[in-house]
C-alpha positions in Angstrom: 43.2 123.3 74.6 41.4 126.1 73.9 42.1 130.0 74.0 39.9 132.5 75.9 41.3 135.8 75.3 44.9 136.7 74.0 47.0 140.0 75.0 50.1 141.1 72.6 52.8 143.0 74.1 50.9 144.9 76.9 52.1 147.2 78.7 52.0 148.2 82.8 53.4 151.6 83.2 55.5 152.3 85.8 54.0 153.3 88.5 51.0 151.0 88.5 49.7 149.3 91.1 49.9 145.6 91.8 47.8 143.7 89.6 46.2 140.7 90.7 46.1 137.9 87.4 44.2 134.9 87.2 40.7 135.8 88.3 39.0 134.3 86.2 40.1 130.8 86.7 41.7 129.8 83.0 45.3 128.8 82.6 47.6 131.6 82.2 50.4 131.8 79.5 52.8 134.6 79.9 55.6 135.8 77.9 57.8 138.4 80.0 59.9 140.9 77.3 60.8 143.1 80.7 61.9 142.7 84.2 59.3 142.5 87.0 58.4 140.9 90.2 56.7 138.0 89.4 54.4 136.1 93.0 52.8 133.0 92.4 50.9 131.4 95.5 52.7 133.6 97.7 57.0 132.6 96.1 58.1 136.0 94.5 60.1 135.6 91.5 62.2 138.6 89.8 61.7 137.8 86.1 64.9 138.2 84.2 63.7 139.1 80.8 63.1 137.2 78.0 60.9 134.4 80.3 57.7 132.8 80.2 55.5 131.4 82.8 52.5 129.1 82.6 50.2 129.0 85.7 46.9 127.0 87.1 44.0 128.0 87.5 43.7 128.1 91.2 47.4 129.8 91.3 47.3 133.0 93.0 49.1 135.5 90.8 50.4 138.5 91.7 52.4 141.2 88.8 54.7 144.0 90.1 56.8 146.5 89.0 60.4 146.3 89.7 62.3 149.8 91.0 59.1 151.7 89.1 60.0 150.0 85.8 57.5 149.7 82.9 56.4 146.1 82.5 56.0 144.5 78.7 54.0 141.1 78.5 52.0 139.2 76.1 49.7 136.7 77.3 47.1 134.4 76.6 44.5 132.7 79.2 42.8 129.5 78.0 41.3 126.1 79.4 43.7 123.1 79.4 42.8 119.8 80.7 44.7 117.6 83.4 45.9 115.1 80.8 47.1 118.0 78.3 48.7 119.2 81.0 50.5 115.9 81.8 52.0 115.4 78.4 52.9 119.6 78.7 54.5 118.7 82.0 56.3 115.5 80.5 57.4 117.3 78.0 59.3 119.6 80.0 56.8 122.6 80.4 57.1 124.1 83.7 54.2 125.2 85.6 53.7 128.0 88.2 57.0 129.7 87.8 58.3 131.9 85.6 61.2 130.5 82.3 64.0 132.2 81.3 64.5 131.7 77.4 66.5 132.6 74.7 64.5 135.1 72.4 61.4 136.2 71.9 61.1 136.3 68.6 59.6 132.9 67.5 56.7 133.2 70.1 56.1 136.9 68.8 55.3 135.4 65.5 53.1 132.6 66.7 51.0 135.1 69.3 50.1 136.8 65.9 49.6 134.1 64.3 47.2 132.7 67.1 45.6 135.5 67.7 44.8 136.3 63.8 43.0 132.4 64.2 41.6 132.5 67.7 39.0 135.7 65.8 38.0 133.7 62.9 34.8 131.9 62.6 35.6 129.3 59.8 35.8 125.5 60.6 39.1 124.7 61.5 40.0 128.3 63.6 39.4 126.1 66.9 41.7 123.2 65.9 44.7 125.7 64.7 45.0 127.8 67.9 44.8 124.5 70.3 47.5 122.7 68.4 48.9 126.8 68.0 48.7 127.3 71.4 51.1 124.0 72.1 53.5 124.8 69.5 54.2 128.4 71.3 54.8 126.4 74.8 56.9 123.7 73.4 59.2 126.0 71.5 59.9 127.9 74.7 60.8 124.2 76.5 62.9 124.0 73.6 64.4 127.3 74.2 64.8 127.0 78.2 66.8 123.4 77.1 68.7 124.8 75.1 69.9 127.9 77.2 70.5 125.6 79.8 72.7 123.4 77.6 74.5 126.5 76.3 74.9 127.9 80.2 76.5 123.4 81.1 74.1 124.2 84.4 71.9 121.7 85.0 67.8 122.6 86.0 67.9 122.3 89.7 71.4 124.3 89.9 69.9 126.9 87.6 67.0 127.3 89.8 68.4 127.7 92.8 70.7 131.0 90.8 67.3 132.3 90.3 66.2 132.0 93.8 69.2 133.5 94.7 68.9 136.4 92.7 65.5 136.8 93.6 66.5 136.8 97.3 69.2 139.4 97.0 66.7 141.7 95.4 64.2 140.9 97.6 67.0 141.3 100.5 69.6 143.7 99.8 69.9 144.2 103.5 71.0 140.8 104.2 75.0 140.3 104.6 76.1 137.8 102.1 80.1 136.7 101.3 80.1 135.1 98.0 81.7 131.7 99.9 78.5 131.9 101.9 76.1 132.0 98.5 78.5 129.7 96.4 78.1 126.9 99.9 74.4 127.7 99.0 74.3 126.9 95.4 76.8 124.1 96.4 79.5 124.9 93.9 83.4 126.4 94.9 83.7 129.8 95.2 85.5 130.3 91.8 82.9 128.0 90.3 79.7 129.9 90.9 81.2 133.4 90.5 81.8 132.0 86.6 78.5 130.5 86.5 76.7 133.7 88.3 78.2 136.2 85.3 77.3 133.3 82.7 73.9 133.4 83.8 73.0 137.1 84.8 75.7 139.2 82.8 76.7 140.6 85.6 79.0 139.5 88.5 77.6 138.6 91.8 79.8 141.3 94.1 78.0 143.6 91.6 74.6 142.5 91.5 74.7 142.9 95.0 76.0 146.6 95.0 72.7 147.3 92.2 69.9 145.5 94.8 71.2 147.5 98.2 71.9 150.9 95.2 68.0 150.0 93.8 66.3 150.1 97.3 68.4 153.1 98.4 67.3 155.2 95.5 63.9 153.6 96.6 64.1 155.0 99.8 65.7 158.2 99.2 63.0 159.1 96.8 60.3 157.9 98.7 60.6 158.5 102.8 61.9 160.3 105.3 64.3 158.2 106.5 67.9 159.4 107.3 71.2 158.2 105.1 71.9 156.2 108.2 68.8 154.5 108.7 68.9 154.0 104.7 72.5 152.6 105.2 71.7 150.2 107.7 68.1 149.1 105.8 70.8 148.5 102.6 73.0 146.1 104.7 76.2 149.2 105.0 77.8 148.7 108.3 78.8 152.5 108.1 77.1 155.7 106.3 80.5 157.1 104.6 80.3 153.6 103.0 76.9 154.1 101.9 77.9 156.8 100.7 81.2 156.4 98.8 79.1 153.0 96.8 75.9 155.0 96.4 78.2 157.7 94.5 80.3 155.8 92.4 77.2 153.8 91.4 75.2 156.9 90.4 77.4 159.6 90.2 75.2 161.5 92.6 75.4 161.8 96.5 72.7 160.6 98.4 71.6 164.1 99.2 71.7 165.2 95.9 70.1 162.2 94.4 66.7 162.7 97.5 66.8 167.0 95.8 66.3 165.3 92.7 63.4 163.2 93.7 64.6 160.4 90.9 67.9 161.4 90.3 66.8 162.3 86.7 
C-alpha cells in the first residue's frame, strides 16, 4: 500500500455543489464524522455518521450534502494492489459502500499519525504509513464487528436497515406501514421496530415523519409549489394533515416556515 495524498477533517459547506471523488484513479479511504448522501457507481447511500467507506479505483463516486448540511470527512487516497485487497476483503473490510462504526476517535489519532509519516523523507516513512494505512482500516472492521455484535443483528440484516433508511430518505413520498417494511427486512413487526430504534436512535414511525418534514422544508424554501402539491410530493393523503405534522414537527406552519425562507 502506499499513500498519495491525505485530507484531515475537511470540510464541504453547506450549500456546495456535488463533488465528483475519485478522479484520479487511487483507492479512496474515507472517514464520514457527518451525515451525507453518499453514491457509489450509481447506489446512493445516506451516511449515518461515524462511517467509513473504502472504494476502487474505477468506482464512480459521487459526495452530497444532505438537507444543506455541512459535510466533515477525512480521507486518504492511495494505490493498493489486488492481492492486498484480498486479504483486506478477507479480513472483513468492505469495499464500495460506506461503514457505520463506533467512534472516531482511534482513526483520528492514526490519520495524524500517518499523515505526520507520509511527509517525511527518512528510510522507513514508506514502510510506516503502508502497514499505517492497514492498521486504520482494520480497526474500523474491528469497530463495524463489534457494533454489530453489540446491535445482535447480523451483516446482511443490518444492511438491508441501511438500505431502508436510505430509501425512506430518498423516498419520503412513498406510503410505507411498518408491517410492510418489517415483511421487507423479514423480521415481525415488534421485532424490527426494536431493532430500527437500536440501530438509528430513533423509531421508524418517526424517521419517517423527519424524511417527508426534511423534503417539505426543502420544498417550501426552495419552489413554488403549493402546500398541496408539497403534501402530496411528501406522501400526505390530505393538506390539513400536512399541515398539523409539519407544525408539530417544527413549530412553524408551512406558510410561516416558506416567509422565513429557512425557518431560522
Amino acid at each position: 500500500m502506499k499513500i498519495r495524498n491525505i485530507g484531515i477533517n475537511t470540510r464541504h459547506g453547506s450549500s456546495f455543489d456535488d463533488i465528483h471523488l475519485n478522479r484520479a484513479g487511487f483507492w479512496l479511504f474515507s472517514v464520514f464524522k457527518s451525515r451525507g448522501i453518499y453514491i457509489v457507481d450509481g447506489v446512493t447511500y445516506e451516511i449515518t455518521p461515524p462511517s467509513y467507506a473504502l472504494v476502487r479505483p474505477d468506482a464512480d463516486v459521487t459526495l452530497r450534502s444532505l438537507a444543506k448540511e455541512e459535510v466533515v470527512v477525512s480521507w486518504i487516497t492511495c494505490d493498493i494492489d489486488e492481492e492486498e485487497a484480498e486479504i483486506l476483503t478477507k479480513c472483513g473490510v468492505l469495499i464500495n459502500a460506506p461503514v457505520p462504526i463506533n467512534s472516531v476517535t482511534e482513526a483520528d489519532e492514526l490519520f495524524a499519525i500517518a499523515n505526520y509519516e507520509h511527509y517525511l523523507n527518512d528510510s522507513v516513512h514508506i514502510q510506516l504509513e503502508s502497514h499505517m494505512l492497514a492498521v486504520i482500516m482494520l480497526m474500523l472492521v474491528r469497530q463495524m464487528k463489534n457494533r454489530e455484535d453489540s446491535y445482535g443483528i447480523n451483516r446482511s440484516r443490518l444492511e438491508l436497515l441501511n438500505q431502508l433508511r436510505v430509501d425512506i430518505y430518498n423516498n419520503p413520498g412513498i406510503e410505507r406501514s411498518v408491517d410492510s417494511m418489517a415483511e421487507q427486512i423479514g423480521v415481525s413487526r415488534s421485532g424490527f421496530q426494536h431493532m430500527y430504534k437500536k440501530v438509528f436512535g430513533i423509531p421508524v414511525s418517526a424517521d419517517v415523519i423527519n424524511a417527508r418534514v426534511s423534503l417539505a422544508k426543502l420544498l417550501l424554501a426552495n419552489t413554488k409549489c403549493t402546500q398541496r402539491e408539497i403534501a402530496e410530493r411528501c406522501g400526505y393523503a390530505t393538506v390539513f394533515y400536512f399541515m398539523r405534522q409539519f407544525k408539530e414537527a417544527t413549530g412553524m406552519t408551512p406558510g410561516d416556515y416558506r416567509k422565513n425562507g429557512t425557518g431560522e
